[in-house]
C-alpha positions in Angstrom: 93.9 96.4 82.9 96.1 95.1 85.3 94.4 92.9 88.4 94.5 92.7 91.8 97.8 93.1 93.4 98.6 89.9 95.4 99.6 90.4 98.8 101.1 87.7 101.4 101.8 88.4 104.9 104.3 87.3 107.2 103.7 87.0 111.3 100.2 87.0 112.7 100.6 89.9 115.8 98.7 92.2 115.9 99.9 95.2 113.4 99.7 92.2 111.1 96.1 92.4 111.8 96.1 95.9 111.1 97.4 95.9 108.3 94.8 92.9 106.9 92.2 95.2 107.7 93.5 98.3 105.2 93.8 95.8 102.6 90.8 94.4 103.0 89.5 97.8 102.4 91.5 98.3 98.5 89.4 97.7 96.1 93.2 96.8 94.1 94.9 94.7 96.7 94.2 90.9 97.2 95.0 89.1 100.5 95.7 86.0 99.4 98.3 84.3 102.2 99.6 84.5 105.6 102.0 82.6 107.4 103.4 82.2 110.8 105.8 79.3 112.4 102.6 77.7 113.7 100.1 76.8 111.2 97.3 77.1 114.0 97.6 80.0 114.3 97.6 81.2 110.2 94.5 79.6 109.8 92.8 81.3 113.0 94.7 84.8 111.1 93.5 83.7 107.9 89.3 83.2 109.3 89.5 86.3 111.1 90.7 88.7 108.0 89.5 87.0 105.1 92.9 85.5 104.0 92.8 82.9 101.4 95.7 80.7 101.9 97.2 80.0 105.1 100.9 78.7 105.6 103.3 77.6 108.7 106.7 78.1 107.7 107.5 82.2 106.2 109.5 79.9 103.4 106.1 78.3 102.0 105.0 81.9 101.7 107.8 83.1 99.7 107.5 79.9 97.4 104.1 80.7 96.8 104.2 81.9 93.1 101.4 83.6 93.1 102.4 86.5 95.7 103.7 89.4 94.6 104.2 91.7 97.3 104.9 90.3 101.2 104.8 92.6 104.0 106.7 92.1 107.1 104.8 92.0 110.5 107.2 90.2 112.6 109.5 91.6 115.4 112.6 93.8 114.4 115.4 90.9 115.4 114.1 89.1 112.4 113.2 92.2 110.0 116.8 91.2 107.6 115.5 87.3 107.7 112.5 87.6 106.2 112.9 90.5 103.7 116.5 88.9 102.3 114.1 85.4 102.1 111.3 86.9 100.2 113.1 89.7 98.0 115.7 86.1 96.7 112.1 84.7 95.7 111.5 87.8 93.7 108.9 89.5 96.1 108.4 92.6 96.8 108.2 93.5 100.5 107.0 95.7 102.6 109.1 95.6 105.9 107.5 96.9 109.1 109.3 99.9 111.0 111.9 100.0 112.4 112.9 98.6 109.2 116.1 96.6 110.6 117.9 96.0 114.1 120.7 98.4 113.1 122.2 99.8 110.0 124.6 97.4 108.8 121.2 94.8 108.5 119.6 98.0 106.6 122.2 97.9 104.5 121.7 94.3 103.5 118.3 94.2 102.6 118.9 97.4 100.5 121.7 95.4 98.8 119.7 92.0 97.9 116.2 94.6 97.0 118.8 95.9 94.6 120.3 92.9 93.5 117.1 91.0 92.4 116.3 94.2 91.3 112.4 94.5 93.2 110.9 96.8 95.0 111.5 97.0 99.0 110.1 99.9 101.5 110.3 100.9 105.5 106.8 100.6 106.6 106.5 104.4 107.8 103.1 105.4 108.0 103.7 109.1 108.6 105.2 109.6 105.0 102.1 108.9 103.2 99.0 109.8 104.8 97.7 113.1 103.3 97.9 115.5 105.9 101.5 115.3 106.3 102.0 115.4 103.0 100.7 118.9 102.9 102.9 119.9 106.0 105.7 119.4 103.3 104.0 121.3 101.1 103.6 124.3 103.3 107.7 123.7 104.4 109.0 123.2 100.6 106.5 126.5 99.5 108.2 128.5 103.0 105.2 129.4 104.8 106.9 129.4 107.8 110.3 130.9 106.2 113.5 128.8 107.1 113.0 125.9 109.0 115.1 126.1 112.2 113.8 123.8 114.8 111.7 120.4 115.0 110.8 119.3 118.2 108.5 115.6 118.4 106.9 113.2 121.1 105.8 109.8 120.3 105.3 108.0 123.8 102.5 105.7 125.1 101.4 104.1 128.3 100.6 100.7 128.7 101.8 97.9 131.4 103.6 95.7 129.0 103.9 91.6 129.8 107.7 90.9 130.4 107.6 88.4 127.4 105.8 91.0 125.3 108.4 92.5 122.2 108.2 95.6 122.5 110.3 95.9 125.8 112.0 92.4 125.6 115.6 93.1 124.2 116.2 89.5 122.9 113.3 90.8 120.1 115.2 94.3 119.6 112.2 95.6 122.0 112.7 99.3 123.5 111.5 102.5 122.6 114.5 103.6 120.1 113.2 100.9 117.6 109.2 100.8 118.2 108.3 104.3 118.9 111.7 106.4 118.3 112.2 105.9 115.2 108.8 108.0 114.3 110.3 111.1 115.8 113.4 110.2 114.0 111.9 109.6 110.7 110.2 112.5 110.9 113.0 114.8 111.4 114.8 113.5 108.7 111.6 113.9 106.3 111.3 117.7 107.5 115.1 118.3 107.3 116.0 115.9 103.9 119.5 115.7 104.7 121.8 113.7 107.6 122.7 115.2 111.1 126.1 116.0 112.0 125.5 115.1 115.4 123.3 112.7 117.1 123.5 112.7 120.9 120.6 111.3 123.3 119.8 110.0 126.8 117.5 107.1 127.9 117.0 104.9 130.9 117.1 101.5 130.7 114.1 99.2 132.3 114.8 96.5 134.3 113.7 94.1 131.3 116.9 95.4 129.4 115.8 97.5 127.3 115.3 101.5 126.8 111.6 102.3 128.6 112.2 105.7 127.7 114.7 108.7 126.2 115.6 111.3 124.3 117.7 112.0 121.1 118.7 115.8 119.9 120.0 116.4 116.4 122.1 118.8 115.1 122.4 119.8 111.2 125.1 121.5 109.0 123.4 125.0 109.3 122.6 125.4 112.9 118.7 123.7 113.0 118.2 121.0 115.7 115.8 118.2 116.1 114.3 117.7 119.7 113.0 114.4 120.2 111.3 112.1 122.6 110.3 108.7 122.9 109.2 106.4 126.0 106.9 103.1 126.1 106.1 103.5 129.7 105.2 106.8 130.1 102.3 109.1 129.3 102.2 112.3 127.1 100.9 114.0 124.1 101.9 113.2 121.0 102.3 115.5 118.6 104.7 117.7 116.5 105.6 120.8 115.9 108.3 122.4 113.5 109.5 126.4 114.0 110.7 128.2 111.3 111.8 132.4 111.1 108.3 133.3 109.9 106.1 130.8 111.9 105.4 127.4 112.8 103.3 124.1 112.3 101.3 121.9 114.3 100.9 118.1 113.4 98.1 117.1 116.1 98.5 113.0 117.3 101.3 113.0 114.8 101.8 108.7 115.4 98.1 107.6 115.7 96.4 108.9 112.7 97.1 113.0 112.1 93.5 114.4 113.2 94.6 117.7 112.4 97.2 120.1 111.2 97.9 124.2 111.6 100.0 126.4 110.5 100.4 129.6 112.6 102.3 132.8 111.4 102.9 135.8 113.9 101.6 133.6 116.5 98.0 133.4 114.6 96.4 130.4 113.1 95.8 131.4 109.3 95.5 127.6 107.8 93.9 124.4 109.6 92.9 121.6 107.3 91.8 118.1 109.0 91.6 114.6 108.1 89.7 111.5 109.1 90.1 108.5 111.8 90.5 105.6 109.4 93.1 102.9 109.4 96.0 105.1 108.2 97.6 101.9 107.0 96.0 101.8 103.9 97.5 104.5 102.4 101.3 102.8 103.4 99.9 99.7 100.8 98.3 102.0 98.5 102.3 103.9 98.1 103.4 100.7 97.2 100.7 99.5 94.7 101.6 102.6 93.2 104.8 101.7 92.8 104.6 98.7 91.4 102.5 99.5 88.5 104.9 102.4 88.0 107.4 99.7 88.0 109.8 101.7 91.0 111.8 99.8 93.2 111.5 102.2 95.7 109.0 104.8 97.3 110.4 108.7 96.4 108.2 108.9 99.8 110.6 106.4 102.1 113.7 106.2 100.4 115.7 103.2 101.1 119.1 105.2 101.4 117.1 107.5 103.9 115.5 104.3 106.0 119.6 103.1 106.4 120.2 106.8 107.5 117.7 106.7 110.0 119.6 103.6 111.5 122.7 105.0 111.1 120.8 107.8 113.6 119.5 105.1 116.2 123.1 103.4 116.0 124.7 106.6 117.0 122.5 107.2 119.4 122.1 103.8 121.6 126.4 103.2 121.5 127.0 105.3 124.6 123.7 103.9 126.4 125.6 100.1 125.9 122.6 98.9 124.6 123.1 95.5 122.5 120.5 94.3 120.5 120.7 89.9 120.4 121.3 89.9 116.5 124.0 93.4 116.4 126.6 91.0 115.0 124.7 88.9 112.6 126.6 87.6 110.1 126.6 88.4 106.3 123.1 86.6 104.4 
């Protein structure tokens, strides 16, 4: 029988953190390094979670032969950095949403995954925890006929530092990359095919960056995608997707899905509900999965489908004349 998968991780913050905790939790995965640019703070990582090894540089990580999967905790600016790194050392990685700064950087790591030929995946918890799984189920069996509309909130409200990433532009901060791209990647999982229009509003902080906005997304056969995202302001997050026979309800779609229903003729005929647990697990378990299945991809988050969603976010931001530090990065 195969052992434990080793896993490395890269950056210390604290999804990094998160994401220690689930796999401390697998009775398959093995945390056996982290690194970070300052040593100190690896080791202080590596005492709190349990970590084995502890590295400063993300290069002594990817030398480490003994890793075979590293996931990628650090901000988006340096997403294509660390995954082109780690996937030339033969790793498999696990990249942390949203999965690049724009599409042309998608489109590299894709190319390197595929031309060391391992396995590489947007870390997009939505797609694999179980009760979103069966609000596919219910759209791919027509419960609520012909999917026509999808509209999705993912906002939070917190008083952010002005060095903090996720509004600071130099690290791709903003809520198009940190909280957008849920509402975005769920559309595109209801839907399974690319808009043919992507138009959206947002204002722009005084930090730079996008503290709020809204994207709408129009497909080949009429259906539409209404979508918001903001990192400043409060409101409920949750989903809901309308087709000609009824609709669903996806309840806290972007913390951990407490609860879904499915209502026909107005009427609730189906509610199932799930638990509160660190939904992060189940991203690691997709990918253990993978790997002993020997796929280089996840039929859950497919890597053609992550660069589409950037295509989305692209199209999008252009008329807003928002510039992310690292849009013109070079070829790596």
């Amino acid at each position: 029988m195969r052992t434990k998968i080793k896993w490395g991780i890269i950056g210390t913050g604290n999804i990094s953190g998160k994401f220690a905790n689930a796999l401390n939790m697998l009775p398959d995965a093995d945390l056996a390094a982290v690194a970070s640019r300052d040593l100190v703070s690896a080791k202080i990582f590596a005492e709190k979670h349990t970590v084995q090894k502890a590295y400063g540089t993300y290069q002594e990580l990817a030398d480490d032969p003994d890793i075979e999967v590293i996931y990628i905790g650090t901000p988006h600016t340096f997403h294509l950095e660390n995954s082109v790194m780690s996937m030339r050392k033969g790793k498999a990685v696990l990249c942390e949403k949203a999965f690049a700064i724009n599409a042309a950087e998608a489109r590299k790591m894709v190319r390197v995954a595929r031309e060391e030929n391992v396995f590489l995946m947007e870390a997009m918890i939505p797609r694999h925890v179980p009760l979103l799984k069966k609000v596919v189920q219910w759209v791919n069996e027509d419960r609520i006929g012909e999917v026509r509309m999808v509209r999705a909130s993912r906002c939070a409200r917190r008083d952010f530092a002005p060095e903090a990433r996720q509004l600071n532009p130099e690290l791709g901060g903003g809520s198009l990359l940190d909280v957008g791209v849920y509402v975005i990647s769920f559309a595109s999982q209801i839907f399974n095919k690319k808009p043919i229009e992507s138009i959206g509003l947002s204002h722009i902080g005084n930090l730079g960056s996008d503290e709020q906005g809204v994207a709408i997304l129009k497909y080949d056969r009429g259906e539409i995608a209404d979508l918001s995202f903001a990192l400043r302001t409060e409101a409920v997050d949750e989903a809901y997707i309308f087709g000609t026979e009824g609709y669903i309800k996806v309840h806290e779609l972007f913390a951990v899905p407490k609860k879904v229903s499915l209502y026909v003729n107005n009427v609730e005929v189906e509610m199932i509900e799930g638990s509160s647990e660190n939904a992060l697990n189940y991203e690691a378990e997709e990918v253990m999965r993978c790997l002993k299945l020997g796929l280089k991809e996840s039929p859950f988050m497919p890597l053609d489908e992550s660069i589409q969603i950037m295509e989305i976010m692209d199209t999008i931001r252009k008329p807003w004349g928002l510039v992310y530090s690292n849009d013109e990065l070079g070829n790596i």
